[in-house]
C-alpha positions as CSV (number, residue, x, y, z in Angstrom):
1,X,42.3,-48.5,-143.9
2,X,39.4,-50.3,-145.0
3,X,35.9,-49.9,-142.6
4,X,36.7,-54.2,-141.0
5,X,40.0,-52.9,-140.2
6,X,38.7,-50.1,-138.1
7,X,36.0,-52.0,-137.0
8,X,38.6,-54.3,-134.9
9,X,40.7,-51.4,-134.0
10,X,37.9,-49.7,-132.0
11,X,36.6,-53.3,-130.8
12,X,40.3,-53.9,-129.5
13,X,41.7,-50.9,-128.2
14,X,39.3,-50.2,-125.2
15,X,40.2,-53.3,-123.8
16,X,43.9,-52.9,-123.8
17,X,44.2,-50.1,-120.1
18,X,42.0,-52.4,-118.6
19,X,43.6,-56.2,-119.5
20,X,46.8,-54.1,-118.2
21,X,45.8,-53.4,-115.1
22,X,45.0,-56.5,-114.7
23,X,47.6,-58.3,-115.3
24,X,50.0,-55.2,-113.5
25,X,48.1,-56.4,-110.4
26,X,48.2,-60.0,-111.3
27,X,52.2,-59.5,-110.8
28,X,52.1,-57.4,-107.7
29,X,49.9,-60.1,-106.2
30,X,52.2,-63.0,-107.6
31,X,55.2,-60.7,-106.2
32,X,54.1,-60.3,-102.8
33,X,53.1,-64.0,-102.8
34,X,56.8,-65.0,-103.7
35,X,57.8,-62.6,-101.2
36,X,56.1,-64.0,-98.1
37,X,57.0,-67.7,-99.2
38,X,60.4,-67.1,-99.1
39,X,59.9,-64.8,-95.6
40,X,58.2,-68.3,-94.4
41,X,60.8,-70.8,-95.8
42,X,63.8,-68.5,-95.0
43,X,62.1,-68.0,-91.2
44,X,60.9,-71.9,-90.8
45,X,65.0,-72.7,-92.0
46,X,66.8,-70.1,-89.1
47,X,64.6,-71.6,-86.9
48,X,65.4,-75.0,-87.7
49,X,69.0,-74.4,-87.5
50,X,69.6,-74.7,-91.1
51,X,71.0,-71.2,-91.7
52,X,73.9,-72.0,-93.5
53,X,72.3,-73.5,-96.6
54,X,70.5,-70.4,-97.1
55,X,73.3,-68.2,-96.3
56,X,75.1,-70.5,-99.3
57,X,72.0,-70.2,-101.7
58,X,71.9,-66.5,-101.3
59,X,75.7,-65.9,-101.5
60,X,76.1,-68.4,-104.5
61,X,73.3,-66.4,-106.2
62,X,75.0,-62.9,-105.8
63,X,77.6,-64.3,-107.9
64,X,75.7,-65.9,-110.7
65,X,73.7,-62.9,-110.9
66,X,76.8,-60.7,-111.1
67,X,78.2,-63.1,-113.6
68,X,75.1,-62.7,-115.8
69,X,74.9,-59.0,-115.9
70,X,78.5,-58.8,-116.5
71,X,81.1,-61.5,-116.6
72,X,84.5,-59.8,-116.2
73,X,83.4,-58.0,-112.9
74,X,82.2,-61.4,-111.6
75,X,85.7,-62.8,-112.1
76,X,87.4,-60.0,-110.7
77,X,84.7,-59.7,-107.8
78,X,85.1,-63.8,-107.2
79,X,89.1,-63.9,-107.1
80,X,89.1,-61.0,-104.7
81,X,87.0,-63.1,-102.5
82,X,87.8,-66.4,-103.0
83,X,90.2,-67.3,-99.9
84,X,86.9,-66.5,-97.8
85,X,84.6,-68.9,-99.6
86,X,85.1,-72.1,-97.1
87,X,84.9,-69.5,-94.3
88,X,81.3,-67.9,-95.1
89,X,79.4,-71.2,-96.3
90,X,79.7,-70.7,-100.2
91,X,80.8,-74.4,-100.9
92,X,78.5,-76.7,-101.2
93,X,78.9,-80.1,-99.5
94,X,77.0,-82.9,-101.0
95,X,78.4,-85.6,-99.0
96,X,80.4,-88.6,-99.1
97,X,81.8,-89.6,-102.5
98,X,80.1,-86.8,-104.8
99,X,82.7,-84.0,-105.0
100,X,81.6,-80.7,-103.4
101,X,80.2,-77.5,-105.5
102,X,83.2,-75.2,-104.1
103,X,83.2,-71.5,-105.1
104,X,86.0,-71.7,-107.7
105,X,84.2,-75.1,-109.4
106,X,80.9,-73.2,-109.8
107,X,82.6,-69.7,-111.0
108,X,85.0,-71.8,-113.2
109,X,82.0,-73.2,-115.0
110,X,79.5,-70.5,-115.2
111,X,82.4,-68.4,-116.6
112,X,83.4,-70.5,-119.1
113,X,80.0,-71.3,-120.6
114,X,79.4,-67.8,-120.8
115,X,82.5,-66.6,-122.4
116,X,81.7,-69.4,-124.5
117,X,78.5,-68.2,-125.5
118,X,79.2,-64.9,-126.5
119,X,82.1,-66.0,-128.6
120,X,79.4,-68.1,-130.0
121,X,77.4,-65.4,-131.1
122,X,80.1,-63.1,-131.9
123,X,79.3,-61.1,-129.2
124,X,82.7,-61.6,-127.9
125,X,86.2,-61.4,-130.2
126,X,88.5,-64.5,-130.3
127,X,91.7,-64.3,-128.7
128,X,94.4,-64.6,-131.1
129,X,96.2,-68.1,-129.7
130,X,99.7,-67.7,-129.0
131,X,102.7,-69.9,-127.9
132,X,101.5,-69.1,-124.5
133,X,98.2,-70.5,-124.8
134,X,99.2,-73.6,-126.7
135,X,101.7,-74.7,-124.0
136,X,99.8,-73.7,-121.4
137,X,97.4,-76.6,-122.7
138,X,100.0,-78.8,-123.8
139,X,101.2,-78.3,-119.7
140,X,97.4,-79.2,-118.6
141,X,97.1,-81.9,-121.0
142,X,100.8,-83.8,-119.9
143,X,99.7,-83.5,-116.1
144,X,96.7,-85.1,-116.9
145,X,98.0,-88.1,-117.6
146,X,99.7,-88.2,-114.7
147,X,96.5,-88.1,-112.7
148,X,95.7,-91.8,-112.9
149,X,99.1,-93.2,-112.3
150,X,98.5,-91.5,-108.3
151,X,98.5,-93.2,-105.5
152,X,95.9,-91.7,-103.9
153,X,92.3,-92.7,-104.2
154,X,91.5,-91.4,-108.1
155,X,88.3,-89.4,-107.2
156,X,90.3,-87.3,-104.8
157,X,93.3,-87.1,-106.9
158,X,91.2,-85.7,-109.9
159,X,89.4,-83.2,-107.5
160,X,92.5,-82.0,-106.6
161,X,93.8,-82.1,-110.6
162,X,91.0,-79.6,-111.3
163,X,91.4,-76.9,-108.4
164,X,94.8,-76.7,-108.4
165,X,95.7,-76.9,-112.4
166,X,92.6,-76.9,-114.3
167,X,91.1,-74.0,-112.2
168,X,94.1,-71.7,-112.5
169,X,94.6,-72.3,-116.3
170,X,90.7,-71.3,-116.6
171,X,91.8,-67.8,-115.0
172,X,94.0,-67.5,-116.9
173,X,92.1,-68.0,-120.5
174,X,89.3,-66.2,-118.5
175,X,91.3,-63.1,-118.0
176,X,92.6,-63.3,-121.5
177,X,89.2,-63.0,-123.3
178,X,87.5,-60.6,-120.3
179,X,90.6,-58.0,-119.9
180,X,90.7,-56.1,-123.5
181,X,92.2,-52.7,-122.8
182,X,93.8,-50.2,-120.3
183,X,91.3,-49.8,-118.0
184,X,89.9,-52.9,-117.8
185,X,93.9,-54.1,-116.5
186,X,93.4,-51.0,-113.7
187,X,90.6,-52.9,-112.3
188,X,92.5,-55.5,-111.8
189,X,95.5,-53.6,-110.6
190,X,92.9,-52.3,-108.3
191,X,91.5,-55.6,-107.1
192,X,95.7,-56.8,-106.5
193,X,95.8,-53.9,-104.2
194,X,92.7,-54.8,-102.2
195,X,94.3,-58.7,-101.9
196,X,97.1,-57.5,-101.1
197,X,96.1,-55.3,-98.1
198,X,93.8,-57.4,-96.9
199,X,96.4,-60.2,-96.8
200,X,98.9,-58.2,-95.3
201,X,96.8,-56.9,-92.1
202,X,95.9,-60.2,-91.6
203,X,99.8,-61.2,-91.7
204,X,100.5,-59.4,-89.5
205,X,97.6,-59.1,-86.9
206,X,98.0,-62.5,-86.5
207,X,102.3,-62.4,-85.8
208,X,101.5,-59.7,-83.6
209,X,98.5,-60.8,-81.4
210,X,98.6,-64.8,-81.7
211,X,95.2,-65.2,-82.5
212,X,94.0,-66.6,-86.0
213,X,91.2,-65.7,-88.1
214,X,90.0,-67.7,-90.9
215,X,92.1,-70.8,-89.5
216,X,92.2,-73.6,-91.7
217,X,91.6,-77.4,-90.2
218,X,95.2,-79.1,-88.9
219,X,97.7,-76.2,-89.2
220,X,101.0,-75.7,-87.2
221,X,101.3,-72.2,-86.0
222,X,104.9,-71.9,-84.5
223,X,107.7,-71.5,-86.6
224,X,109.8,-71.8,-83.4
225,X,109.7,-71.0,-79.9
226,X,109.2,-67.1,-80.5
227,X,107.9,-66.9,-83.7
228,X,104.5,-67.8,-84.9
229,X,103.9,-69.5,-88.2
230,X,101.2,-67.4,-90.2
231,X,98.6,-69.6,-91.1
232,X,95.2,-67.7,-91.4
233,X,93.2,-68.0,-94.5
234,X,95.5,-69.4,-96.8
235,X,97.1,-72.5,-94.0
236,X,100.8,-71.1,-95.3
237,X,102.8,-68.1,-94.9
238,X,104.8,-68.7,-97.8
239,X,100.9,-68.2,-99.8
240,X,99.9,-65.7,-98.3
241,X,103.4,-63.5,-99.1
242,X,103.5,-65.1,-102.3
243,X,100.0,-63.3,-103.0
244,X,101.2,-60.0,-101.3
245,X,104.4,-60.2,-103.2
246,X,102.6,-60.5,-106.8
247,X,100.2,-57.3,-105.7
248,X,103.5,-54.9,-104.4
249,X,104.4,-54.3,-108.1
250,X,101.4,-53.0,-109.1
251,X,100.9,-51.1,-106.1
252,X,103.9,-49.2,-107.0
253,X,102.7,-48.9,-110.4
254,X,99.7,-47.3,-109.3
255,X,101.1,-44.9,-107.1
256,X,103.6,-43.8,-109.7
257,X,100.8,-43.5,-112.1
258,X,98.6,-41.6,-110.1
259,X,97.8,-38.1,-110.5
260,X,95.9,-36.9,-106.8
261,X,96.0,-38.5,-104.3
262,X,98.3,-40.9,-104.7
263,X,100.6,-40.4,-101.0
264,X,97.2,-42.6,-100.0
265,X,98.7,-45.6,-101.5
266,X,102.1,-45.4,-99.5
267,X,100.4,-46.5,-96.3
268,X,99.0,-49.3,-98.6
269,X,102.1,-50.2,-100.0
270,X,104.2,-50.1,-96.2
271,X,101.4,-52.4,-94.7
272,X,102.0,-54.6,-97.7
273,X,105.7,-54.4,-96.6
274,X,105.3,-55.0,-93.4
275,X,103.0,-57.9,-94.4
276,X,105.4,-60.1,-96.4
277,X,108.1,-59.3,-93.4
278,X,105.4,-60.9,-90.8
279,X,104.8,-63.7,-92.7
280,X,108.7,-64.5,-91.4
281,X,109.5,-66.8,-95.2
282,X,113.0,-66.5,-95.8
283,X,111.7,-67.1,-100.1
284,X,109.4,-64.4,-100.0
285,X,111.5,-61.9,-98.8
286,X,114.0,-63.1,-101.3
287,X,110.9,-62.6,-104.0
288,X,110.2,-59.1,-102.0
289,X,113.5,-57.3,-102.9
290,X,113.9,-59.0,-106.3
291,X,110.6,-57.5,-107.3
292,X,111.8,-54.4,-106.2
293,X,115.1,-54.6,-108.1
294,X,113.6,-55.3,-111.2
295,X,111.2,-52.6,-110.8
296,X,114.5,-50.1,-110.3
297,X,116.1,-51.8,-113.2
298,X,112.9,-50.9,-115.9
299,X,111.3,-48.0,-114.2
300,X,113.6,-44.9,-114.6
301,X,111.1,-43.2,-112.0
302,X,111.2,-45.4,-109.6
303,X,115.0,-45.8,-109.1
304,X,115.1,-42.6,-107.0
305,X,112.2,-44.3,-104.6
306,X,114.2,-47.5,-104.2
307,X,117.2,-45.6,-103.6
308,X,115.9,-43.8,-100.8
309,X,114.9,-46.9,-99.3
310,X,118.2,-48.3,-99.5
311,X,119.8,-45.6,-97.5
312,X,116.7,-45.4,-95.0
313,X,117.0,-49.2,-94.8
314,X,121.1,-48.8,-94.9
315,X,121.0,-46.5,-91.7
316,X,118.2,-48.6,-89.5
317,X,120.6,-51.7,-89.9
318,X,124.2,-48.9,-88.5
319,X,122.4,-47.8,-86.3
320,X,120.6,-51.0,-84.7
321,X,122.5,-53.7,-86.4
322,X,123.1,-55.2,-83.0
323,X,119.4,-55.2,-82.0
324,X,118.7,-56.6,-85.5
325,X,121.6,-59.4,-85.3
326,X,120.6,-60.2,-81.7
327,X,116.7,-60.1,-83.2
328,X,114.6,-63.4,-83.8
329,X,113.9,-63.1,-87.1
330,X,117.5,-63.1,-87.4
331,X,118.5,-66.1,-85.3
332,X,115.7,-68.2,-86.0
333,X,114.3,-67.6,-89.0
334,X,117.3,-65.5,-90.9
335,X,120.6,-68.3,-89.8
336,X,118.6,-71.3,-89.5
337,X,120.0,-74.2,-91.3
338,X,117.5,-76.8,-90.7
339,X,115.3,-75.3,-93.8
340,X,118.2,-75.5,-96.1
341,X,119.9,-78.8,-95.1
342,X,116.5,-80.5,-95.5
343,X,115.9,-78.9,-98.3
344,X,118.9,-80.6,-100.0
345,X,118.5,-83.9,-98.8
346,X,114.8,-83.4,-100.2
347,X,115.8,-82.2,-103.7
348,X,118.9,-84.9,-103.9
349,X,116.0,-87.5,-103.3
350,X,113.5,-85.6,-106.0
351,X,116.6,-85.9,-108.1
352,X,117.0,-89.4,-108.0
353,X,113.5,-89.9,-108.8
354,X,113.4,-87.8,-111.9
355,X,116.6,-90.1,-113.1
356,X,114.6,-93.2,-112.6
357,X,111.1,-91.4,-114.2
358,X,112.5,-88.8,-116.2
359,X,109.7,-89.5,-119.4
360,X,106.5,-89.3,-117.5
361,X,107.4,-88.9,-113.6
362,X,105.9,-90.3,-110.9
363,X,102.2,-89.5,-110.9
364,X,100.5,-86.9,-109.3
365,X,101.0,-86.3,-105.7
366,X,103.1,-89.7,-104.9
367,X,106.2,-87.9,-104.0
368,X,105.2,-88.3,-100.3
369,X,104.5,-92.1,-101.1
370,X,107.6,-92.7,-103.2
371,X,110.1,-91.2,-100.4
372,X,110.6,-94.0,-98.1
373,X,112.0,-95.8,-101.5
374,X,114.6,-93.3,-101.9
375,X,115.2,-91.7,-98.5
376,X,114.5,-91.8,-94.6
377,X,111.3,-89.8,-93.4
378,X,110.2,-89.9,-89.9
379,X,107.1,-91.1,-90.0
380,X,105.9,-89.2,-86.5
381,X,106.5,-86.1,-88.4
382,X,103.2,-84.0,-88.9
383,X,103.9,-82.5,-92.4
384,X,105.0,-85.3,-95.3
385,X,107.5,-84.6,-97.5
386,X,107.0,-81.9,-100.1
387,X,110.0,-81.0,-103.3
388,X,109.9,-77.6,-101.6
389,X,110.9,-76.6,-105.4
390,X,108.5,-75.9,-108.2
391,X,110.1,-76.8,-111.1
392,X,110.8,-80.2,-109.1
393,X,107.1,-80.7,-108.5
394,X,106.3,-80.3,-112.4
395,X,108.8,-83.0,-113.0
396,X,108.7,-84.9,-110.6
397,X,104.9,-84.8,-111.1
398,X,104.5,-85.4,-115.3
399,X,108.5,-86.0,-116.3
400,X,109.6,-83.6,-119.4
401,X,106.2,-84.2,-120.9
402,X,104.7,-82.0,-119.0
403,X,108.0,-79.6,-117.8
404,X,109.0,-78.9,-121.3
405,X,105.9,-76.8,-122.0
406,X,105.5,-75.8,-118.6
407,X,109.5,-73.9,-119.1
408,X,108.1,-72.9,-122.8
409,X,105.1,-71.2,-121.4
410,X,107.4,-69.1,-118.5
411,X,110.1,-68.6,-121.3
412,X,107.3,-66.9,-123.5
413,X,105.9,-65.5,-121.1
414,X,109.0,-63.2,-119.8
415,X,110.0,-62.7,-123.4
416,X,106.8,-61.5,-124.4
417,X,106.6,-59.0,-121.6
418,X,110.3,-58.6,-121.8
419,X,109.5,-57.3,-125.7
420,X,106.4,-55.2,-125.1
421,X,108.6,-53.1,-122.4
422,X,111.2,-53.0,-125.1
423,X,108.3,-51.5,-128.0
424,X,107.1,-49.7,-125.3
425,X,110.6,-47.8,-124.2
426,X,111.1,-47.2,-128.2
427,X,107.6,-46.7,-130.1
428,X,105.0,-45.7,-127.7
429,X,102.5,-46.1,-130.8
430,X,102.8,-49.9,-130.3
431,X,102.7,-50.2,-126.9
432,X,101.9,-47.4,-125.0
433,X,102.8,-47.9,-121.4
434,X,106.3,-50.0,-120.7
435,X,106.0,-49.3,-117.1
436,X,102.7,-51.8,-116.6
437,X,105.4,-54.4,-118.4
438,X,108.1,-53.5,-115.8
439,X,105.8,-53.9,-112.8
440,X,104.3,-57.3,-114.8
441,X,108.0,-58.9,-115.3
442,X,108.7,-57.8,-111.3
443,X,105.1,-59.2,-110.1
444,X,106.3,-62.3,-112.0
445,X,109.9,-62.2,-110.7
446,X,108.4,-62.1,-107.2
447,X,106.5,-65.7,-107.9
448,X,109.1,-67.5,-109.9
449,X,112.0,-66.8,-108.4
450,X,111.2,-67.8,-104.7
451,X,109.4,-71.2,-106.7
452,X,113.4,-72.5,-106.4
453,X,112.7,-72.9,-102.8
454,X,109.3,-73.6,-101.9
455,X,106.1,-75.4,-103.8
456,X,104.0,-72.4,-104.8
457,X,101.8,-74.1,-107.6
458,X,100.1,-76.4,-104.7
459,X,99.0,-73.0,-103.4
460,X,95.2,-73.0,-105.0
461,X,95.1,-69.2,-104.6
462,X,98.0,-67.6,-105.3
463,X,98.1,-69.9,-108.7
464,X,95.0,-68.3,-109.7
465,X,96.1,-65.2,-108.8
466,X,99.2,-65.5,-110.6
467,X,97.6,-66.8,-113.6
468,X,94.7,-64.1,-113.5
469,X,97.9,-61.2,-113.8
470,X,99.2,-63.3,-116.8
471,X,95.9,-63.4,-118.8
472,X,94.8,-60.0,-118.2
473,X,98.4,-58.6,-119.0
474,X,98.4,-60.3,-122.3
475,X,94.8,-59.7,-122.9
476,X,94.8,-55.8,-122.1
477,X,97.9,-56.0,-124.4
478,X,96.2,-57.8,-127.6
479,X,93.7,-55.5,-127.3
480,X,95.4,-52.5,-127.6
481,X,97.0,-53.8,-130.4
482,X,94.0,-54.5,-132.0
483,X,93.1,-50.9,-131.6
484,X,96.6,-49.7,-132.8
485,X,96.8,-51.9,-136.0
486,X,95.8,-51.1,-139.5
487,X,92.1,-52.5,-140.1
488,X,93.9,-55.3,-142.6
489,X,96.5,-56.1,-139.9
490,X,93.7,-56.4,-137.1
491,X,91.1,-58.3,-139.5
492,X,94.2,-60.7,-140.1
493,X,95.1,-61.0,-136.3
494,X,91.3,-62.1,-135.5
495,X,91.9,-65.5,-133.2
């Protein structure tokens, strides 16, 4: 070290504690000055009576920051709570003709650009891109071009475009690149079980007690004279057991999984029961017991549980079948014909449509406005006419441009599962646990199947939760075989 060098060391160094100091009290002043500006803005605004914006500031920044420390518990944490946003002021409003900052919107965006941005700097592994994933976009991109064709006013049809298609297909690439293994797939197993209680003590609180929490603007709530129509949170029944439906599965899964304490998730899983009964739709508890088949079908361990709930079930109905016949759900919900004969005059209407549009459909969202052309709707009637069949909507909505890869994407989707239980059953090495492909294939079984009967993709939620189970499936899936594979298998597997 020559003698200038030392020199300016022992000029510098004294002066290093004390600069510190300073500036360590520099940021305890600045701190406490932050601090009692927001104390003053935060007090002047609750006084004012302009609470909610700040209850939306500071709830909207709970997430971001979340997001930011790390993504894939934000997007769990935001689909567990999404149904409550509109309820506890996290969407924005910005007034007429500027489209509101909702919840979803904001966590769609932030997610993406982040997920973006660590593939970006390889931080993150590219998915592999499978036929799902291409006809999944194929699907978005044909229903697009439906959008401008609506009837409705184009702002608010594209609005709607994004939250109830372009929304759920985010989840669902979301889940893909965030859900990599085993474990991170039990989260979200665990965060289907909260939904799913949640949603069913809400079910059937409210068909119990008559009053509604978390009631959405404009809904009916009677089914018929004795029977209420569950509309809390969601504004449907069919929804909110659709949502309960896909969680059961995995419930199940869980609780033949676990290893202690697992008689805590019976409770869980009767209340979810219970739930999708309350919510009184004759499709769900179709979807309820098909789930349940399915499960008894793939899981060898589970087909002594289901048995013994055929016999309990078998000797309720001998023993009370005439208080069950003579019940309401039976009578008025159970025999009534007014669903089903409206529902074929609906689809022979839908039908005739499709004949006459069969390329590129209708547009999105006209089939309300297109009905009087082809049938008789009372106009004094509060709900408009509705397909009250998926696979209807989809065409009726983008003709076979947009159904073709919608059925490709469900085809690959079950055979893809339907394989991976199969490698599962037979080489344990490849895929490791067939049961979470059982429980996937009834979770699915318990959406698609009732989608005959009623219009579950213009449910915002339970699309996004269906679509969340899809990507993470797959995605906890790839990963594993990523971990499984020779390195020259894996290196040439890289998305």
């Amino acid at each position: 070290m020559s003698e200038g060098q030392a020199r300016q060391q022992t000029e510098v160094i004294p002066y290093g504690p004390i600069l510190n100091r300073v500036l360590a009290v520099l940021g305890v002043l600045l701190m406490a000055g932050v601090a009692i500006a927001l104390g003053l803005l935060i007090g002047r605004q609750t006084y004012a009576e302009k609470w909610p914006i700040l209850v939306t500031l500071s709830g909207l920044t709970v997430y971001l920051l979340v997001a930011l420390m790390n993504a894939r518990h934000a997007l769990i944490f935001w689909i567990v709570t999404a149904p409550f946003a509109r309820f506890a002021y996290l969407n924005v409003e910005l007034g007429r003709g500027i489209p509101n900052l909702t919840l979803n919107r904001i966590m769609t965006g932030v997610l993406l650009i982040l997920v973006l941005a660590q593939l970006a700097s390889q931080r993150r592994r590219a998915v592999r891109l499978s036929v799902m994933d291409v006809s999944l976009i194929l699907y978005g991109l044909a229903a697009l071009l439906s959008v401008p064709s609506s009837v409705i006013k184009f702002q608010s049809a594209i609005q709607s475009f994004f939250d109830l298609i372009v929304i759920p297909i985010a989840v669902y690439f979301l889940a893909r690149a965030l859900i990599t293994d085993r474990q991170e797939m039990r989260a979200v197993m665990h965060a289907l079980l909260v939904v799913g209680t949640y949603m069913a003590l809400l079910a059937i609180r409210e068909q119990l007690t008559g009053d509604v929490w978390f009631y959405p603007e404009d809904r009916s709530v009677q089914y018929t004279r004795t029977i209420r129509r569950v509309v809390g949170l969601l504004g449907n029944p069919a929804y909110l057991a659709t949502c309960i439906n896909l969680a059961l599965p995995w419930a199940w899964y869980l609780f033949l999984k676990a290893k202690r304490a697992k008689w805590v998730l019976l409770p869980l899983i009767g209340v979810m029961i219970a739930g999708v009964y309350f919510c009184m739709n004759r499709s769900a508890w179709a979807g309820l017991v098909l789930a349940l088949i399915v499960m008894a079908l793939l899981i060898r361990r589970f087909r002594r549980i289901f048995a013994f709930m055929v016999l309990i079930g078998a000797a309720l109905a001998a023993v009370y079948w005439a208080v069950i016949v003579s019940s309401a759900a039976v009578r008025e919900r159970l025999q009534a014909q007014g669903p089903v004969e409206y529902r074929a005059d609906t689809w022979n209407v839908a039908l005739r449509m499709i004949k006459d549009n069969l390329a590129f459909g209708i547009g999105y969202e006209n089939f309300q406005f297109y009905y009087h052309r082809y049938g008789y709707w009372d106009i004094y009637l509060r709900a408009l006419p509705t397909p009250h069949n998926t696979y209807l909507w989809v065409l009726l909505m983008g003709g076979l441009v947009a159904f073709i890869p919608f059925m490709v994407f469900l085809g690959a989707t079950a055979l893809s599962a339907l394989l991976l239980y199969l490698r599962g059953r037979g080489r344990e090495e490849v895929f490791p646990d067939a049961d979470s492909a059982a429980a996937f294939l009834a979770s699915m079984a318990a959406f698609w199947a009732p989608a005959l009967a009623m219009d579950v993709l213009t449910g915002y939620y339970n699309t996004m939760l269906m679509f969340l189970i899809v990507g993470a499936f797959f995605g906890a899936a790839e990963g594993e075989r990523r971990r499984r594979a020779p390195a020259g298998v894996v290196s040439r597997g890289r998305g």
